[in-house]
MITOR-718664 format. One record per residue: x, y, z of N, C-alpha, C, CB in turn; residue number from 0. Coordinates in nm, 2 decimals. Glycine has a CB too. Layout:
N
- X_Y_Z_X_Y_Z_X_Y_Z_X_Y_Z_NUM
...
//
This chain:
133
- -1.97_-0.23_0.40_-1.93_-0.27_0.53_-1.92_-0.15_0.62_-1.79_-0.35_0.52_0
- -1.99_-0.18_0.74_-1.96_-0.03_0.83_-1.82_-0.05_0.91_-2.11_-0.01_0.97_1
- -1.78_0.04_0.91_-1.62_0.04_0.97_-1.61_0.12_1.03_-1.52_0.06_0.89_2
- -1.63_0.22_1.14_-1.62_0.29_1.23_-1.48_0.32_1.28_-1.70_0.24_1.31_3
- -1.35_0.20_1.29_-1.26_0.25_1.30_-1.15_0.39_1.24_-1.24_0.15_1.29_4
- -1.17_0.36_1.11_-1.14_0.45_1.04_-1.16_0.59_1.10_-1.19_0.43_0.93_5
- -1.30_0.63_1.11_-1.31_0.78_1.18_-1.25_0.77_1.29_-1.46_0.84_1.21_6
- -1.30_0.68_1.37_-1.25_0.70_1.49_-1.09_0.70_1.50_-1.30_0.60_1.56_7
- -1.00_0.66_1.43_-0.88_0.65_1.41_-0.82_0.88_1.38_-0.88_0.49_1.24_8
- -0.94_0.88_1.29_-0.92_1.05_1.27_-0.94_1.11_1.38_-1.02_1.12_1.19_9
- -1.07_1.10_1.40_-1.10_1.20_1.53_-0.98_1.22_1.63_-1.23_1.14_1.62_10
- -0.93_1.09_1.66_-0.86_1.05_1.74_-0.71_1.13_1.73_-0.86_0.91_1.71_11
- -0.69_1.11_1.60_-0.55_1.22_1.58_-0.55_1.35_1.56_-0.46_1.18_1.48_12
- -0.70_1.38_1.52_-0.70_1.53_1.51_-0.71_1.58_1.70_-0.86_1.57_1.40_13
- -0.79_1.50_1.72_-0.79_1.54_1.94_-0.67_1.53_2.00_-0.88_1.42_2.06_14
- -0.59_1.42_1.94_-0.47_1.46_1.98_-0.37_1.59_1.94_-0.43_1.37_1.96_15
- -0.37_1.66_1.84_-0.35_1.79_1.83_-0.39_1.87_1.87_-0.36_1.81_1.76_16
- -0.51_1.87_1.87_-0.58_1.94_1.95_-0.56_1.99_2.11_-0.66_1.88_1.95_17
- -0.56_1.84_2.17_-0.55_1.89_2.31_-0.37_1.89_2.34_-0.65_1.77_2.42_18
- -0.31_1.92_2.21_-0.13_1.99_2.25_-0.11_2.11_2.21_0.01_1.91_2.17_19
- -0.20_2.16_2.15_-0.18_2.31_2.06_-0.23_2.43_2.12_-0.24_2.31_1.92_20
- -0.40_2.36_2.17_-0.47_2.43_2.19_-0.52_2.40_2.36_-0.56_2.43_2.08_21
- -0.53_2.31_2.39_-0.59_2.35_2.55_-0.49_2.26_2.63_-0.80_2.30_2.58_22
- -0.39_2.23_2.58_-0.24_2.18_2.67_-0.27_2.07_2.74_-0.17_2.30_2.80_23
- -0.35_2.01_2.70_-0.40_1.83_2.80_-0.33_1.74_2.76_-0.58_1.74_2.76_24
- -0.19_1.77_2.78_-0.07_1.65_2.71_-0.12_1.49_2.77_0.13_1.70_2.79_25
- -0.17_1.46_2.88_-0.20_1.31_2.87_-0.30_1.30_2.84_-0.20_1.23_2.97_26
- -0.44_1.36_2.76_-0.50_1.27_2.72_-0.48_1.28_2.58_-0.61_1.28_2.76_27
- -0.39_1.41_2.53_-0.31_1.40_2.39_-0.23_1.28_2.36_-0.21_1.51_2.39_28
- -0.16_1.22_2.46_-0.10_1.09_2.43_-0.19_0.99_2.43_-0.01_1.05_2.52_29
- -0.29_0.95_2.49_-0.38_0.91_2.50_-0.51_0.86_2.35_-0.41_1.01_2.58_30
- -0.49_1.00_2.34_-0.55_0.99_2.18_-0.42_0.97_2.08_-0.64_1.16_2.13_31
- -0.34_0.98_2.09_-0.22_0.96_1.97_-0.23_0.78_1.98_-0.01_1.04_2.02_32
- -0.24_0.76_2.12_-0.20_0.58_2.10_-0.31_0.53_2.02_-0.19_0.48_2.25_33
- -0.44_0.60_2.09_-0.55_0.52_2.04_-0.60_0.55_1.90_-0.65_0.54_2.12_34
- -0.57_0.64_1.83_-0.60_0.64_1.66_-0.49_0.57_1.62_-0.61_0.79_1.58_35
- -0.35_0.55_1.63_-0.29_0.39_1.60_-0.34_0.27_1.62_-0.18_0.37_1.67_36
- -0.40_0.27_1.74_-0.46_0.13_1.77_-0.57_0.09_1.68_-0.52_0.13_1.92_37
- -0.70_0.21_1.66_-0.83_0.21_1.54_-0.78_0.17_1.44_-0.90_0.34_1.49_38
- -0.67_0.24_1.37_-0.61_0.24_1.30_-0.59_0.10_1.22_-0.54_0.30_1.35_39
- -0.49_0.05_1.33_-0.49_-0.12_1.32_-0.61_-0.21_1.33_-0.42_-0.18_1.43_40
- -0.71_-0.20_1.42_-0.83_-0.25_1.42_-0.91_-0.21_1.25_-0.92_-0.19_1.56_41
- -0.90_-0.12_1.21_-0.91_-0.09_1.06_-0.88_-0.20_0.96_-0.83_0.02_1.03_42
- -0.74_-0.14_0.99_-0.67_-0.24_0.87_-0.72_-0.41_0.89_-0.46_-0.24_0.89_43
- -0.70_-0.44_1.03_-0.76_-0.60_1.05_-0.92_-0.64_0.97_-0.79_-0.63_1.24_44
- -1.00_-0.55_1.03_-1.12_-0.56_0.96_-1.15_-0.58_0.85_-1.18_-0.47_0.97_45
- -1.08_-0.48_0.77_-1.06_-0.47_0.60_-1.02_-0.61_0.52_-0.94_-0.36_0.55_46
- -0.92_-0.63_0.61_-0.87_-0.76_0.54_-0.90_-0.88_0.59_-0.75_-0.77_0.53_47
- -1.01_-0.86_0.69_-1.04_-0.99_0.75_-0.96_-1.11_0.83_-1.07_-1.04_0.66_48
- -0.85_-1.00_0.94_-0.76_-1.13_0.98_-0.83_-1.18_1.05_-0.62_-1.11_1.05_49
- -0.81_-1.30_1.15_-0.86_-1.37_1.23_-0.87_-1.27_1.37_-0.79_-1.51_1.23_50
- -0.70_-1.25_1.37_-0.73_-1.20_1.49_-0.83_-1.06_1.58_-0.63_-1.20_1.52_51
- -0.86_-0.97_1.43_-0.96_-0.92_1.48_-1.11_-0.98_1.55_-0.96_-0.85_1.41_52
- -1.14_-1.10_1.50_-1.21_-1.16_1.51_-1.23_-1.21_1.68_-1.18_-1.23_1.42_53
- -1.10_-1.22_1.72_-1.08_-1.33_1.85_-1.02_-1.19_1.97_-0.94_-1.50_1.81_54
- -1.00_-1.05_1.92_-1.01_-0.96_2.02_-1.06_-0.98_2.15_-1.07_-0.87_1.98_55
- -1.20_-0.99_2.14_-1.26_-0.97_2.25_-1.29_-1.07_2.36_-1.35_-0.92_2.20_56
- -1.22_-1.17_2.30_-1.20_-1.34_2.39_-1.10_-1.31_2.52_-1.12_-1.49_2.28_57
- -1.02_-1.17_2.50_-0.92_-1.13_2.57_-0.95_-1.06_2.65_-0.85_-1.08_2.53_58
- -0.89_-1.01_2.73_-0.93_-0.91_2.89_-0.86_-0.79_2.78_-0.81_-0.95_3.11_59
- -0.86_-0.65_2.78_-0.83_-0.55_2.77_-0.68_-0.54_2.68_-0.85_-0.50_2.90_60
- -0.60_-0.57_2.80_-0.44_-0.53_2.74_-0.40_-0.67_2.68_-0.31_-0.46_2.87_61
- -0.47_-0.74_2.68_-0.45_-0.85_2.59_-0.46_-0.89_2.45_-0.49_-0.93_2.64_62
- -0.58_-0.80_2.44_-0.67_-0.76_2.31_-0.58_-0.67_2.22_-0.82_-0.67_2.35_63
- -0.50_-0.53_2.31_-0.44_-0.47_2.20_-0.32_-0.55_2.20_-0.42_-0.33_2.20_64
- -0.23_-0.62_2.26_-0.12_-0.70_2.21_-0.16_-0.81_2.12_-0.05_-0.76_2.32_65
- -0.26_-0.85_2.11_-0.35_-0.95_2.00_-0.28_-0.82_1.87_-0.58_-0.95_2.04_66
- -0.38_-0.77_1.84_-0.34_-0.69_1.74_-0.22_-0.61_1.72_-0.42_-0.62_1.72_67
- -0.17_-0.53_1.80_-0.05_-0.51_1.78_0.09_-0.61_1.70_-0.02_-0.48_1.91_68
- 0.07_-0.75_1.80_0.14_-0.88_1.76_0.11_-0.91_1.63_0.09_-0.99_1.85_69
- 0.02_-0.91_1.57_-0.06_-0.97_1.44_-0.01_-0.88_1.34_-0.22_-0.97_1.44_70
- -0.04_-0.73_1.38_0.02_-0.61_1.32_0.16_-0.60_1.24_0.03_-0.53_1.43_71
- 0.21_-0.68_1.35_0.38_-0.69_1.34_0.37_-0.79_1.20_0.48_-0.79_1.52_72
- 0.33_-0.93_1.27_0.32_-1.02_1.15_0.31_-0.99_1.01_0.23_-1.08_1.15_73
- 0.20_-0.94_0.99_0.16_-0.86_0.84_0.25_-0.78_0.81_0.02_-0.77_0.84_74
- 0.36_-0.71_0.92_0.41_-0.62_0.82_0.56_-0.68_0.80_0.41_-0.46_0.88_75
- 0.63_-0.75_0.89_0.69_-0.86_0.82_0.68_-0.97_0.72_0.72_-0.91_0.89_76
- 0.60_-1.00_0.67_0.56_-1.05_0.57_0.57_-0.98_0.43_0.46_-1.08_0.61_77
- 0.61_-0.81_0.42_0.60_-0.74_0.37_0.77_-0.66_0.32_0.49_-0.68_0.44_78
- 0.76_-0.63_0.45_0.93_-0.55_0.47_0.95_-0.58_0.64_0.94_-0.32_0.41_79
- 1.07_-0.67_0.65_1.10_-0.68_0.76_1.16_-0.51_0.84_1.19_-0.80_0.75_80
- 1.21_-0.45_0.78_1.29_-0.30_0.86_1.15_-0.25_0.86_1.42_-0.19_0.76_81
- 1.06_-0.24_0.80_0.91_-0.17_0.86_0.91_-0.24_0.95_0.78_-0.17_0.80_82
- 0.90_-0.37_0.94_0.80_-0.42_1.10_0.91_-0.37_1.24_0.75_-0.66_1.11_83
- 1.03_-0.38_1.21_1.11_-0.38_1.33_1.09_-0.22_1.36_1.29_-0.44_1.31_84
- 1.03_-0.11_1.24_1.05_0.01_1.29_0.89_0.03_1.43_1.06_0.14_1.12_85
- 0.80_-0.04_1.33_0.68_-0.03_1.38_0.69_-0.10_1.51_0.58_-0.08_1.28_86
- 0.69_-0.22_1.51_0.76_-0.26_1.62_0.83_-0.16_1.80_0.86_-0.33_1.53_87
- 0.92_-0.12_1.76_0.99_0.01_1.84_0.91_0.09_1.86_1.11_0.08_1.78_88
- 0.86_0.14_1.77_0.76_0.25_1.81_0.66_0.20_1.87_0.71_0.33_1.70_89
- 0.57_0.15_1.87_0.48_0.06_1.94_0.48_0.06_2.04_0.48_-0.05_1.92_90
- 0.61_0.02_2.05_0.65_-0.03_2.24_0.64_0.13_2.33_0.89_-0.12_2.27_91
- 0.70_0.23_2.26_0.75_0.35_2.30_0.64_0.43_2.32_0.84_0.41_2.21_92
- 0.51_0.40_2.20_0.40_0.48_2.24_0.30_0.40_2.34_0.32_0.53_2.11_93
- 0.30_0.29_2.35_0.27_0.18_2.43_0.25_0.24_2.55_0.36_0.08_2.43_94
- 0.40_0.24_2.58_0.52_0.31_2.71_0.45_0.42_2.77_0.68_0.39_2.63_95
- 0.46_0.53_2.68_0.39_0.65_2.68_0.23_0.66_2.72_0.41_0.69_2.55_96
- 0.16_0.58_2.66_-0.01_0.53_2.71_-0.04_0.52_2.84_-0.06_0.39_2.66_97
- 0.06_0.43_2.90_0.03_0.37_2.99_0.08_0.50_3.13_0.10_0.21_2.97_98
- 0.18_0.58_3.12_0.23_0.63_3.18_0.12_0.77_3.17_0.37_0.62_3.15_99
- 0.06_0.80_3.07_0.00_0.89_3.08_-0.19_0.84_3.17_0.03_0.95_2.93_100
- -0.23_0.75_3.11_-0.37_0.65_3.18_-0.34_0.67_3.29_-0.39_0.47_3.16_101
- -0.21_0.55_3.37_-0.19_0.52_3.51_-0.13_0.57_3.59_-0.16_0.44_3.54_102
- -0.03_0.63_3.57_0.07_0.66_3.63_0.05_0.84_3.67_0.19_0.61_3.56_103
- 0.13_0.87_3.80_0.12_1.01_3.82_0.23_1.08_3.80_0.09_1.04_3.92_104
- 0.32_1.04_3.70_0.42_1.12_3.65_0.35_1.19_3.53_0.56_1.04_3.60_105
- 0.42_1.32_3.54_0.44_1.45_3.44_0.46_1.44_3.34_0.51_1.53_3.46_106
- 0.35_1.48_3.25_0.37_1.44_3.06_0.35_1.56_3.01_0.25_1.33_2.97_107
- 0.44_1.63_2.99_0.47_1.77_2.95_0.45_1.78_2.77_0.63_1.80_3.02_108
- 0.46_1.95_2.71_0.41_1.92_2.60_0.50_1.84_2.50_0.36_2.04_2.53_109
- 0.65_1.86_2.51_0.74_1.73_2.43_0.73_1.56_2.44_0.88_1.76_2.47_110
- 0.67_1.51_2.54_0.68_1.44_2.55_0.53_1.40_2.46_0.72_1.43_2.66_111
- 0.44_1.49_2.46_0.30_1.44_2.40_0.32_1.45_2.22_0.14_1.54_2.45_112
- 0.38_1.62_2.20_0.47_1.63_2.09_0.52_1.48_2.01_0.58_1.71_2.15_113
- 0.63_1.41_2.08_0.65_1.34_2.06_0.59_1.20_2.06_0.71_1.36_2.09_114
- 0.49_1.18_2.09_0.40_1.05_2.11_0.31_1.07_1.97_0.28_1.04_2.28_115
- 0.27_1.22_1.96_0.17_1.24_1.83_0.23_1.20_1.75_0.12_1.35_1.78_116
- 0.39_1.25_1.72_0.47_1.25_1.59_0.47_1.06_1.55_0.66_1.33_1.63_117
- 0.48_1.01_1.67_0.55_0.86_1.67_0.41_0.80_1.59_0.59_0.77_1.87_118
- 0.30_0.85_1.62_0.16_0.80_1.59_0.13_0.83_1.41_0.05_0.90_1.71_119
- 0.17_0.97_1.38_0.15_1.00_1.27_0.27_0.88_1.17_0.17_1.17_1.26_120
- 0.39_0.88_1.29_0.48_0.77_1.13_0.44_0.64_1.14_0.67_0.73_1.15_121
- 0.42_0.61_1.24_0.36_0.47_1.22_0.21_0.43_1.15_0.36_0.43_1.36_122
- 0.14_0.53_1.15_0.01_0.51_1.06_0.06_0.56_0.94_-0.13_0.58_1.10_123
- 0.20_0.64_0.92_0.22_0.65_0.74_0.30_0.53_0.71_0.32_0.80_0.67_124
- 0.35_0.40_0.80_0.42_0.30_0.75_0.31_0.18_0.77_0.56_0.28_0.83_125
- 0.19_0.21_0.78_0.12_0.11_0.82_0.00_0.10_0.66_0.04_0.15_1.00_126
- 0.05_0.28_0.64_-0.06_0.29_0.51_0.05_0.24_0.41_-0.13_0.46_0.48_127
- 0.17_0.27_0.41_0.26_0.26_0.27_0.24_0.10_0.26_0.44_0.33_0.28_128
- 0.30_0.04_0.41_0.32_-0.08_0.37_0.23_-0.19_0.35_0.39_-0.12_0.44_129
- 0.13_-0.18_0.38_0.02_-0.26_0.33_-0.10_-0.21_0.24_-0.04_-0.30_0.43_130
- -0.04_-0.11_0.20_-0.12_-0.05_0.08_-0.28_-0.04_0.10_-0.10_-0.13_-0.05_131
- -0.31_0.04_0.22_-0.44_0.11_0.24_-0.43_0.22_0.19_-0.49_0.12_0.37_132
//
């Protein structure tokens, strides 16, 4: 099965290190922290064949990742509810963070990207523990 998410889910978090360490591009460092969570999840859907990766693209854009995000949640309540409520929170926060760094013209300095990577790295280690990828 070709799966493309997966790398892309890497590349994604290694660029986001990248552009905080080394050439200081804190919004598109957040940028890339959200979106190798997001691959990430489009990953896991793929693998396991949920539906809703399936019906993504019936959606306009930000509807598509609350599709999966939402579904996300599901699966991981089904599992350990205190994961999903952690993943959940965080979600919203790097969510938060995406959008402010994309649209908006407020200042995303390096703690704040710091912190969007970190949020990115726990949530893909509760996404690997708890559904055993």
């Amino acid at each position: 099965m070709n799966n493309n998410y997966l790398k892309r889910h890497e590349e994604n978090l290694a660029s986001a290190k990248l552009l905080i360490y080394t050439h200081g591009n804190y919004c598109s460092s957040v940028h890339c922290s959200y979106y190798s969570v997001f691959q990430y999840m489009l990953h896991i859907h793929k693998i396991r064949g949920i539906r809703s990766y399936r019906e993504r693209d019936r959606l306009d854009t930000l509807g598509s990742h609350d599709l999966i995000i939402n579904a996300t949640f599901t699966k991981l309540l089904e599992v350990d509810k205190m994961k999903a409520l952690f993943f959940n929170g965080e979600m919203v926060k790097l969510k938060a963070e995406r959008l402010v760094a994309d649209y908006r013209e407020q200042y995303i300095d390096q703690t704040r990207s710091i912190v969007s990577f970190e949020i990115a790295k726990n949530v893909i280690k509760i996404l690997s523990e708890t559904l055993k990828l």
